[in-house]
C-alpha positions in Angstrom: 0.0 0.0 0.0 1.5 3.5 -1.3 2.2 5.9 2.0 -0.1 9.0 2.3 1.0 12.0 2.7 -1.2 15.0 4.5 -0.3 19.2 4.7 -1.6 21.3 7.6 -1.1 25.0 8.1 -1.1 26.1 4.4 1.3 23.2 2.9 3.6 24.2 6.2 3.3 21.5 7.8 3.4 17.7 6.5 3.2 14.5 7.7 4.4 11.2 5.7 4.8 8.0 7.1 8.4 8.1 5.0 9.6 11.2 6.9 10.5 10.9 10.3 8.3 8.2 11.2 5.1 10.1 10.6 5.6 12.5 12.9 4.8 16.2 11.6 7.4 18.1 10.2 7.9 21.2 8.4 7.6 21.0 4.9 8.4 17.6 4.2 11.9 18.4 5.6 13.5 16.4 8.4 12.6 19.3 11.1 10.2 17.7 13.3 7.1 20.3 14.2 8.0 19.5 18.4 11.8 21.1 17.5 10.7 24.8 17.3 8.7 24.9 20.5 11.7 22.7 22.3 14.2 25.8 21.0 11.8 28.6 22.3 11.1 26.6 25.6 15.0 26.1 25.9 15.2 30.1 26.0 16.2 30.6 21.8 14.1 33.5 20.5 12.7 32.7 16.5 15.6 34.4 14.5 17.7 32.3 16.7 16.3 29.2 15.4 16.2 30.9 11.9 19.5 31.4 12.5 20.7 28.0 13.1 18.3 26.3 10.2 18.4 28.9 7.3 16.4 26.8 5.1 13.7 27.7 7.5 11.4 30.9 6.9 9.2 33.1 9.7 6.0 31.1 8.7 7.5 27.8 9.4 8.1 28.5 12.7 4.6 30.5 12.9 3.4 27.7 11.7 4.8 25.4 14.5 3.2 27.6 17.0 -0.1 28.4 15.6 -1.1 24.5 16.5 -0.3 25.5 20.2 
C-alpha cells in the first residue's frame, strides 16, 4: 500500500509516514514540528532558530506555534 501524505497549516506542515516516522514536520523536511517549540522553551528567541536552520522561513516556525 503506497504511503499517504497529508499538509496542515497552508502546505507548512506535513506528515508522511516516509519522513521521520510520521511525525509532523515542516515542509516535508526532516525538522520535526516539536523542534521549534523545544528551541523557544529552551530560551532561543525565533531568529535564533532561523538562524541555526536557514532553510527555514518566519511562517514555518509561525506555523509550528499556531497549533499550540
Amino acid at each position: 500500500m503506497p504511503s499517504i501524505a497529508t499538509s496542515h497549516e497552508g502546505g507548512r506542515i506535513t506528515i508522511d509516514p516516509d519522513i521521520c516516522n510520521g511525525r509532523p514536520v515542516i515542509r516535508g523536511m526532516r525538522i520535526t514540528v516539536e523542534t521549534v517549540p523545544g528551541y523557544l522553551s529552551a530560551g532561543d528567541s525565533a531568529e535564533d532558530i532561523l538562524h541555526e536552520h536557514p532553510m527555514l522561513e518566519p511562517e514555518d516556525v509561525s506555523a509550528c506555534l499556531a497549533g499550540r
